[in-house]
C-alpha positions as CSV (number, residue, x, y, z in Angstrom):
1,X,0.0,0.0,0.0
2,X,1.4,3.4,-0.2
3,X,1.8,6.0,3.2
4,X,-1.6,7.6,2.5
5,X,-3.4,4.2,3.0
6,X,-0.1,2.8,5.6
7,X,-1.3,6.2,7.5
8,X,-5.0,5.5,7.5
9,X,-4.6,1.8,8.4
10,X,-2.4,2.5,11.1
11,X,-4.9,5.6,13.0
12,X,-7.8,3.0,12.6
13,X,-5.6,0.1,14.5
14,X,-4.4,2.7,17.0
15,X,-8.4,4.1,17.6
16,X,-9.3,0.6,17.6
17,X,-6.7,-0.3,20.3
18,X,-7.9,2.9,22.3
19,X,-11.2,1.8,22.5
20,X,-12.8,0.8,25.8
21,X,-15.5,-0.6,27.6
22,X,-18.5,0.4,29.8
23,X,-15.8,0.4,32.9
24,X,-13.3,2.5,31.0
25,X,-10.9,-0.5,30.3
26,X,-9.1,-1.3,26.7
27,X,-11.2,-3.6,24.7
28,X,-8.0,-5.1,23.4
29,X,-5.8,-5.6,26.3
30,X,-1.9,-4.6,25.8
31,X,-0.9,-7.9,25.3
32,X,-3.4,-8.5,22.6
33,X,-2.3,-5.7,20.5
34,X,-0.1,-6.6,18.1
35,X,2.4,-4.3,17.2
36,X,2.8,-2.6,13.8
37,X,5.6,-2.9,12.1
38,X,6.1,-0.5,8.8
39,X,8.4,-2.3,6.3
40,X,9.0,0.1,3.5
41,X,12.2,2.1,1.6
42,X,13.8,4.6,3.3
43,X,12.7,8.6,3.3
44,X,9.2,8.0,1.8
45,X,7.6,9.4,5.0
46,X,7.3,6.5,7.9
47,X,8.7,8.8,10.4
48,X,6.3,11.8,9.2
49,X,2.8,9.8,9.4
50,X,3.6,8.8,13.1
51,X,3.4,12.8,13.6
52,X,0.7,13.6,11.5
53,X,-1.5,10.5,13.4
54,X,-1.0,11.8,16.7
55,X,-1.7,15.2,15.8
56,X,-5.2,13.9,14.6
57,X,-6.2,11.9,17.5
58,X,-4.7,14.0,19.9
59,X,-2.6,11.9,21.3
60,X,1.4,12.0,22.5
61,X,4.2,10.1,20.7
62,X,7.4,9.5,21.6
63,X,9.9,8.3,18.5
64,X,13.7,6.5,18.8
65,X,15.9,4.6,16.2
66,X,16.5,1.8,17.6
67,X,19.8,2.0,15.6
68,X,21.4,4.2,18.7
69,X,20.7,1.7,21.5
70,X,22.6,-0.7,23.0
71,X,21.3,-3.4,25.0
72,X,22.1,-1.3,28.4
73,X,20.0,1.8,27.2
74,X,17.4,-0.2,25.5
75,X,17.0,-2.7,28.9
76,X,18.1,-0.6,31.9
77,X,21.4,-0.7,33.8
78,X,22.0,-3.5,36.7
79,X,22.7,-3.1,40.2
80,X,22.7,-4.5,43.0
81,X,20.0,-4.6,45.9
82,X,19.8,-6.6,49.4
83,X,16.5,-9.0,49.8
84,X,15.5,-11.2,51.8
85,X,14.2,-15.1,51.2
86,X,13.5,-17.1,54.1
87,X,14.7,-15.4,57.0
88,X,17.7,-15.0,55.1
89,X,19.6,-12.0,52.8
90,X,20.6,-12.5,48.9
91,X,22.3,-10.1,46.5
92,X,20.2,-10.0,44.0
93,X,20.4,-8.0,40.7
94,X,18.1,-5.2,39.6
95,X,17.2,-2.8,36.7
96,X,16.9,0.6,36.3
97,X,14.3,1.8,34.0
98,X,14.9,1.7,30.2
99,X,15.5,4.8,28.5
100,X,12.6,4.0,26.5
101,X,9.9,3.4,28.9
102,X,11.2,6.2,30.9
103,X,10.7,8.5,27.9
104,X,7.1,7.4,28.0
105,X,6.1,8.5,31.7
106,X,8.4,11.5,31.6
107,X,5.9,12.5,28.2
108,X,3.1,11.7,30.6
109,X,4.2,13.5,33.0
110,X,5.2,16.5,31.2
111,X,2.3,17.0,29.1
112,X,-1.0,15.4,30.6
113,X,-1.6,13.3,27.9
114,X,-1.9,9.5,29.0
115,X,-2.3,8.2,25.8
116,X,0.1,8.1,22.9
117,X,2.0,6.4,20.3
118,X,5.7,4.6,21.1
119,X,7.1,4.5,17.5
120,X,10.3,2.4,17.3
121,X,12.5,2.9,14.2
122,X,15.0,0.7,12.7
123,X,13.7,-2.0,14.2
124,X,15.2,-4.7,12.2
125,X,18.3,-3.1,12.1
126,X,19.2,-3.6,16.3
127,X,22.4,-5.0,17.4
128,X,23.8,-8.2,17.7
129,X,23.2,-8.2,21.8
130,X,19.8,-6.7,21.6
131,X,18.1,-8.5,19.1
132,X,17.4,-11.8,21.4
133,X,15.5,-8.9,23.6
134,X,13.1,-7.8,20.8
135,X,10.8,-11.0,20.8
136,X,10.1,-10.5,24.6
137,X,9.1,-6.5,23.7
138,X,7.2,-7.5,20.8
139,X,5.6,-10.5,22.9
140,X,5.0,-9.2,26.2
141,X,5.5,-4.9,25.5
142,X,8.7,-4.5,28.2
143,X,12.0,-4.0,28.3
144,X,14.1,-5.3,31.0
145,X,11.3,-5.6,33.9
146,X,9.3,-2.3,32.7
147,X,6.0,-2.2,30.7
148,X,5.0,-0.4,28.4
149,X,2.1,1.5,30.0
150,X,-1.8,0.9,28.9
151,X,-3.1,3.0,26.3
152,X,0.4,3.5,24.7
153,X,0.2,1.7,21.1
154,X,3.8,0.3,19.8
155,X,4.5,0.9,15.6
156,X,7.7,-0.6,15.0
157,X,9.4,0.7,11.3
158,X,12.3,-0.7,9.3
159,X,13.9,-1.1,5.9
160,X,13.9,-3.9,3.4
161,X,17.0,-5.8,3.4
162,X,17.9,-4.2,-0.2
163,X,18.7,-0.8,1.5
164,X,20.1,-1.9,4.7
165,X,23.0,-4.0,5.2
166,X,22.5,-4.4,8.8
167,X,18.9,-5.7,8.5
168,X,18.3,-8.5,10.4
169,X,15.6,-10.4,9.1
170,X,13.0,-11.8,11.8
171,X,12.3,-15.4,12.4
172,X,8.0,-16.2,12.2
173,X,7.6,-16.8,15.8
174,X,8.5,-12.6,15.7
175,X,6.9,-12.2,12.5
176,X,3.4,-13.9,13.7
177,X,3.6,-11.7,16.9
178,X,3.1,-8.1,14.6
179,X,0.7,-6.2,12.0
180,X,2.7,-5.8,9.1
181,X,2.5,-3.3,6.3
182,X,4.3,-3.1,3.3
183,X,4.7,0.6,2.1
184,X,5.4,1.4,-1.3
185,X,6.8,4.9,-3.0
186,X,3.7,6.3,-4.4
187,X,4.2,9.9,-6.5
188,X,0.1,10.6,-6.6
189,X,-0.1,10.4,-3.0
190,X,3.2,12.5,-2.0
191,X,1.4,15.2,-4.9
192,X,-0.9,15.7,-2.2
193,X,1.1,15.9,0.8
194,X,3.6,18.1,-1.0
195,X,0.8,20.3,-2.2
196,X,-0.5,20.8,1.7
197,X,3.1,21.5,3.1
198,X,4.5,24.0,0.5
199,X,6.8,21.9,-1.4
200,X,8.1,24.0,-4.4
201,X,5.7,24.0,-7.5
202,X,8.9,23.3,-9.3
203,X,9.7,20.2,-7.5
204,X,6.3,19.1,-8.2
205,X,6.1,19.9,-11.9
206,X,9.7,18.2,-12.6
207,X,8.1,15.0,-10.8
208,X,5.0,15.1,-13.0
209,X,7.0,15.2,-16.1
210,X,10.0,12.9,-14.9
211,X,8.0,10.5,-12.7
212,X,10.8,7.8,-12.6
213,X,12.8,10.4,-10.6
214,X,10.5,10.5,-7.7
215,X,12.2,7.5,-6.1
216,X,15.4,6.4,-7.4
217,X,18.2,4.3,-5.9
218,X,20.9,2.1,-7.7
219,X,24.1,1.2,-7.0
220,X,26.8,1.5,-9.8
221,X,31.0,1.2,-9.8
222,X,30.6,5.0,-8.5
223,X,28.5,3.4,-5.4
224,X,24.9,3.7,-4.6
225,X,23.1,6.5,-5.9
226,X,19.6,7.4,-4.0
227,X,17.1,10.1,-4.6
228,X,14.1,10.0,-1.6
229,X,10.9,11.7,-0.5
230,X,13.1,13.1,1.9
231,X,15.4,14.4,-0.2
232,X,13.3,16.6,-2.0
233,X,10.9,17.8,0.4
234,X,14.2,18.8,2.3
235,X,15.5,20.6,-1.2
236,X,12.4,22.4,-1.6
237,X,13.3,24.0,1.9
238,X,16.4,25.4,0.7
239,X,14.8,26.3,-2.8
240,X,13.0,29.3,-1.4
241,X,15.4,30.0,1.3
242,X,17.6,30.9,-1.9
243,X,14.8,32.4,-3.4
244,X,14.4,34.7,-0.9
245,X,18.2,35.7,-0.5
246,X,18.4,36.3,-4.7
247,X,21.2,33.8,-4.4
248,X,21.9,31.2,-7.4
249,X,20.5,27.9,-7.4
250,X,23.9,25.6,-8.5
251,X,24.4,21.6,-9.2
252,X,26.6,21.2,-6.0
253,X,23.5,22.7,-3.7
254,X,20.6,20.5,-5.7
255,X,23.5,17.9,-5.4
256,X,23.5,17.6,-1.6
257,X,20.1,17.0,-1.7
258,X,19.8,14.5,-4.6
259,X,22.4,12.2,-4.7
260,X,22.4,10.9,-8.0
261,X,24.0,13.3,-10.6
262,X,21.8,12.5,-14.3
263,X,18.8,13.5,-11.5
264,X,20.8,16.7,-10.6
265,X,21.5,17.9,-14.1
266,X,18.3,17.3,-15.1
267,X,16.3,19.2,-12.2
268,X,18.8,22.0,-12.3
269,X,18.4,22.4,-16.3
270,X,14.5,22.7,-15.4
271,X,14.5,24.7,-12.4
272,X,16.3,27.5,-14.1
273,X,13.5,26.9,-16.5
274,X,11.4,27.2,-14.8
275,X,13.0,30.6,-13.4
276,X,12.7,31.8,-16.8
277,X,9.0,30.7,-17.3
278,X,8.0,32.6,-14.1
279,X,9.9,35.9,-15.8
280,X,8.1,35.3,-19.6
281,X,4.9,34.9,-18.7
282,X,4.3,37.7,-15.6
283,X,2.4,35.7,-13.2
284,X,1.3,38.4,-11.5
285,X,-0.5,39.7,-14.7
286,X,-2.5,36.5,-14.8
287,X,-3.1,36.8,-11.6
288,X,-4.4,40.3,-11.7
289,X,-6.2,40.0,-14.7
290,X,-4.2,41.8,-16.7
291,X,-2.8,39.0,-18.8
292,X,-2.8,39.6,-22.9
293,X,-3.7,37.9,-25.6
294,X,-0.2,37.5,-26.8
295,X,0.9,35.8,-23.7
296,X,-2.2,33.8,-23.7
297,X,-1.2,32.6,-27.2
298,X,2.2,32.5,-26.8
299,X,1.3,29.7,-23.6
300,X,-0.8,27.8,-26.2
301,X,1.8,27.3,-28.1
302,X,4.4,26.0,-25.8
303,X,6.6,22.8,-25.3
304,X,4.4,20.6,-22.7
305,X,7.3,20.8,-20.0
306,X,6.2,24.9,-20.5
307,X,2.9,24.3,-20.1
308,X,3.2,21.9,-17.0
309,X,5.4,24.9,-15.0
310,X,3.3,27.2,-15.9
311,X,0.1,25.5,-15.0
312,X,2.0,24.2,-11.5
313,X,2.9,27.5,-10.2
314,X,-0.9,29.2,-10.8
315,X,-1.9,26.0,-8.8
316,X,0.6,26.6,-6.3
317,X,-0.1,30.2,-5.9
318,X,-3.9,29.1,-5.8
319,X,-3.6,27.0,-3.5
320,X,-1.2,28.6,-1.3
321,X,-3.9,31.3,-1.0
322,X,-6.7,29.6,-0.7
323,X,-4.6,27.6,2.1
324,X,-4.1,31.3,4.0
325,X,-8.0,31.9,4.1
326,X,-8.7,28.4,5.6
327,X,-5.9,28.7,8.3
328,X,-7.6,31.8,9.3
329,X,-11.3,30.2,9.3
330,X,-9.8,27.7,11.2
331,X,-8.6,30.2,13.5
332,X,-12.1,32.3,14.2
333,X,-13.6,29.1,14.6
334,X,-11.6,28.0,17.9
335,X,-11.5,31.4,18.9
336,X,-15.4,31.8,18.7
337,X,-15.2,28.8,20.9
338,X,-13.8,30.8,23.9
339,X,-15.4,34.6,23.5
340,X,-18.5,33.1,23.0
341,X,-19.0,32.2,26.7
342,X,-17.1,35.6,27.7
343,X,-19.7,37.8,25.6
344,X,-23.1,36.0,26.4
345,X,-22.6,36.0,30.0
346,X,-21.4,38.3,33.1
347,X,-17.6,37.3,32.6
348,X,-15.0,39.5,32.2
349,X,-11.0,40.2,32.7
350,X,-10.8,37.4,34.9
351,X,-12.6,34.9,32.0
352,X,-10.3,36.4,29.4
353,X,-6.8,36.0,31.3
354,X,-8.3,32.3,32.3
355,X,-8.8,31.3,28.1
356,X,-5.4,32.7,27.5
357,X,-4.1,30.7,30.3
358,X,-6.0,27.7,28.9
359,X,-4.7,28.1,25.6
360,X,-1.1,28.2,26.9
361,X,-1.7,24.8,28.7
362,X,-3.0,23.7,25.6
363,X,-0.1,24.5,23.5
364,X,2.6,23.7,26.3
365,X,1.0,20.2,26.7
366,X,0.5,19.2,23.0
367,X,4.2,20.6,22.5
368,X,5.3,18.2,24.9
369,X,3.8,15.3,23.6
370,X,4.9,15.5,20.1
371,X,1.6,16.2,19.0
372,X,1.4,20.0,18.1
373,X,1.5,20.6,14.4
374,X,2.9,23.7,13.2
375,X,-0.4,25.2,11.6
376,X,-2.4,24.8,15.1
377,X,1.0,26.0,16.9
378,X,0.2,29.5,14.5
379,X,-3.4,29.0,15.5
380,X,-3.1,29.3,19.0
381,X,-0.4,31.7,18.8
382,X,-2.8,34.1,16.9
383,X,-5.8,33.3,19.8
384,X,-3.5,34.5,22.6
385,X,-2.6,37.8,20.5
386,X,-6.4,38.6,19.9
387,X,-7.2,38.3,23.6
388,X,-4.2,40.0,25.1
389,X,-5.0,43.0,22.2
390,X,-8.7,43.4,23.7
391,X,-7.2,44.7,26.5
392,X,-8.8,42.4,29.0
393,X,-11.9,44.1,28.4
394,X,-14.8,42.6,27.6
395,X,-16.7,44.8,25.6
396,X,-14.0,45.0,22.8
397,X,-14.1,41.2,21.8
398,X,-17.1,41.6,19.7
399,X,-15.7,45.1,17.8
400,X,-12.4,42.9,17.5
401,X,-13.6,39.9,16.3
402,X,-16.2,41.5,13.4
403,X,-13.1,43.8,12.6
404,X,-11.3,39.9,11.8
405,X,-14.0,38.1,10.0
406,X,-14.3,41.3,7.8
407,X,-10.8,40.7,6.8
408,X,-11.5,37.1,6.2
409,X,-14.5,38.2,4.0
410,X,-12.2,40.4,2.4
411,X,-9.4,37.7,2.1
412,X,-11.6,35.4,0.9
413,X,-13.5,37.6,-2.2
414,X,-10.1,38.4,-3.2
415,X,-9.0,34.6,-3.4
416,X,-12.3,34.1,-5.4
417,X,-12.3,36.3,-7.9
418,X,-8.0,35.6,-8.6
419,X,-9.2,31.6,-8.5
420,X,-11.9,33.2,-11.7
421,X,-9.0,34.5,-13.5
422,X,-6.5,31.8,-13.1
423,X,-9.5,29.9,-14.3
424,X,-10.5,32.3,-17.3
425,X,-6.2,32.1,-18.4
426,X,-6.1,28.6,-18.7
427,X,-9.8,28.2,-20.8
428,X,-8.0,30.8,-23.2
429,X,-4.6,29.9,-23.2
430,X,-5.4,25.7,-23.1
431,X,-9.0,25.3,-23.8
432,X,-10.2,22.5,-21.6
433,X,-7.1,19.9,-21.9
434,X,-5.1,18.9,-19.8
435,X,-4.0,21.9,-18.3
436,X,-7.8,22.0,-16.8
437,X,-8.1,19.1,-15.8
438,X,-4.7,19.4,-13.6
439,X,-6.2,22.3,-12.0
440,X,-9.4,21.1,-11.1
441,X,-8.1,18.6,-10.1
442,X,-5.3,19.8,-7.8
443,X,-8.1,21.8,-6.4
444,X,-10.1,19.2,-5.7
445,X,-8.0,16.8,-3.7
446,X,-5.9,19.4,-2.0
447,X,-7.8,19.5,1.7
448,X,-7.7,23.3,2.2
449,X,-9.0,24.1,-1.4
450,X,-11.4,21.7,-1.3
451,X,-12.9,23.3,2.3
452,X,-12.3,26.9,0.7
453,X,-14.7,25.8,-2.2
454,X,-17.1,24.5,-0.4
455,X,-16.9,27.3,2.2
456,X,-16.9,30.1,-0.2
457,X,-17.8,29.4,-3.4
458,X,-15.7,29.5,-7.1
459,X,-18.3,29.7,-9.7
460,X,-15.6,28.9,-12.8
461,X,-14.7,25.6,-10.8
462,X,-18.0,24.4,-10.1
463,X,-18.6,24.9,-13.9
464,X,-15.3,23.2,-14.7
465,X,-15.6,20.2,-11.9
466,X,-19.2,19.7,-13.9
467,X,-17.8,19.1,-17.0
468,X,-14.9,17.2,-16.1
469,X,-17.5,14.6,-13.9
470,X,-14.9,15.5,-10.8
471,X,-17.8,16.5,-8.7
472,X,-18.0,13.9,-6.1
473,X,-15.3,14.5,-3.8
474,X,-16.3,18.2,-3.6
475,X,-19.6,17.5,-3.0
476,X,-19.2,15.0,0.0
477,X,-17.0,18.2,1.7
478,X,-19.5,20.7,0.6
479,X,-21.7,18.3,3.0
480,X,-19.1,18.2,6.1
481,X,-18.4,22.0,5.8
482,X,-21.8,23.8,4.8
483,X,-23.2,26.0,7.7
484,X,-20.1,26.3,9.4
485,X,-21.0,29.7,11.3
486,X,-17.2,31.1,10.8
487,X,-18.3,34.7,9.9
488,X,-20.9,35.6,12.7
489,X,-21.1,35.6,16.6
């Protein structure tokens, strides 16, 4: 399966293990649950789902590669302690905690959440003197003489042998003891996770052209020679980083990045590209609506690879905006949440230093736990400012928080009517090929221009999904979202 569906397995098992009874206890007891183990290449996102999962479900985690243990970290430390056995006294040995279990409570402890997700990676890759130890964790969910406690679920990850020379392949009395899933590179499904985290529209557009460069490894007299996930999600970082600075993009920065150099020439050829595509055709002018006929022509004519980049970064900058609105509905949602109280009753200073306070605890606890994404971390961040500007004064949320929906309004009619031109330049520059059909459909699986759409409306994609029988997927949102009550209180 790819990581989308690995990802979505794996929260079902987890919410399935959390379940519990009529007297609070786990309908699968911890020794039941058998632990998943993610067997998949290396940098296509394992490490990144565990994240994303508890995040979701609101739960801790607590990651280690199981690659830096020994058998004395992993197990605890012995010593030495006096007890006594039939009137008489015995040295016996003892453990300290492990490391790992430690890490657990001291979670627990730190953040308030009791529930959580122990991910273990490089789990077939342990050493020689702790490997004998993994059947007893993977059987019984301890290490040394500690427990894993209730309500933590274990999701063990590791490479195939092919990638790994130090994999150690497991014996079936291990094997029968866990859930496996077999993970797959999957370019369709990392589309859509690249599109929600900002990967570069020029990474994306190279991809969709060069598909076989997605994932890439193969070992030649010059040695092995990888390209990851990883690696270009991390590249894309240092893209607009360079971007920003007006420094040159060269071979030997792509290069550290993308380790295999036919890859690198290729992606640096079309970035610059790309570069120049961004210059000939004045984006902004398109987006504005002030695009001419000769450019409009001139993009009709063009190579495909021109046409991809050129319908890649309108999506980009479409989504990327449309992204901006949502974040902020997102936003006046929570923070509707805690002024509505405030507002409707007798409260006042006391009630507003109290949600600021709560949202602190929030933060600090989710933080702690691993669980706090960096979109709700803005979130939050943008609740406290609003109640701190008010002033502590009650009267001024209301004036406050119509002054911030009006922007959103304003936001989001803006977003709209440069989503109708983008919309309008590509039925005149492409008709309805394929160029269309990438952009409605871009905007249709990516989460926050689905929600936009439904939430606000985009006549010209309507018109297009229509035609182009994508409708479905927008429709079941249009469903979850409609009457959300973001822009009143």
């Amino acid at each position: 399966m790819n990581i989308q569906q690995a990802k979505d397995y794996i929260k079902d098992s987890i919410r399935m293990y959390l379940k519990k009874d009529e007297l609070g206890q786990y309908r699968i007891p911890l020794a039941s649950q058998r632990p998943i183990f993610l067997l998949g290449a290396p940098g296509i996102g394992k490490t990144a789902i565990m994240e994303q999962i508890a995040q979701e479900l609101g739960i801790a985690v607590v990651s280690y590669a199981m690659t830096h243990h020994t058998r004395q970290s992993a197990l605890g430390l012995p010593f030495i302690v006096e007890k006594e056995y039939d009137g008489k006294t015995f040295s016996v040995s003892e453990y300290t905690m492990s490391e790992i279990i430690a890490s657990v409570y001291e979670t627990m402890e730190k953040s308030g959440i009791r529930e959580g997700i122990l991910f273990l990676d490089e789990i077939n890759c342990v050493s020689e003197t702790l490997s004998p130890s993994m059947l007893q964790f993977l059987q019984y969910k301890t290490f040394g003489r500690h427990r894993v406690p209730e309500g933590w679920i274990i999701v063990t990850a590791g490479n195939p042998p092919q990638y790994n020379r130090s994999v150690r392949e497991f014996d079936v009395v291990t094997l029968d003891r866990l859930k496996i899933i077999e993970v797959e590179e999957d370019l369709d499904t990392w589309k859509r996770y690249a599109r929600e985290r900002s990967v570069h529209p020029a990474i994306v557009s190279f991809l969709d052209m060069k598909k076989e460069f997605f994932y890439h490894i193969e070992t030649t007299v010059k040695g092995r020679l990888y390209v990851t996930a990883r690696g270009w999600e991390d590249l894309s970082g240092i893209l607009y980083l360079y971007e920003e600075e007006g420094l040159k993009v060269e071979e030997s920065l792509i290069g550290q990045y993308i380790r295999n150099d036919k890859i690198v020439k290729e992606f640096t050829a079309y970035y610059d590209l790309y570069q120049k595509y961004k210059k000939d055709y004045h984006l902004e002018d398109i987006l504005s609506g002030q695009v001419t006929d000769a450019v409009c022509e001139n993009a009709s004519k063009a190579a495909f690879d021109e046409k991809l980049a050129l319908t890649g970064m309108l999506v980009d900058r479409t989504i990327s905006d449309m992204k901006e609105c949502m974040e902020e509905a997102d936003y006046l949602m929570e923070l509707k949440g805690l002024i509505l109280p405030i507002t409707q009753e007798d409260l006042g200073t006391q009630a507003i230093q109290e949600a600021i306070e709560k949202i602190g605890k929030k933060t600090e606890s989710l933080s702690r736990a691993g669980a706090l994404s960096l979109r709700d971390q803005r979130k939050y961040r943008k609740i406290r400012k609003f109640l701190q500007d008010s002033g502590f004064k009650k009267d001024q949320l209301k004036p406050l928080y119509a002054e911030e929906t009006k922007e959103l309004r304003r936001k989001a009619e803006g977003c709209k009517e440069q989503t109708e031109r983008v919309f309008d330049f590509v039925a005149r520059a492409f008709a309805q090929g394929n160029e269309m059909l990438i952009l409605v459909t871009e905007l249709t699986v990516n989460t926050d221009s689905a929600r936009f759409i439904a939430t606000f409306g985009c006549p010209s994609y309507t018109k297009y999904n229509d035609q182009l029988m994508l409708s479905e997927r927008s429709g079941q949102i249009a469903a979850k979202i409609d009457q959300l009550g973001i822009l009143d209180i």
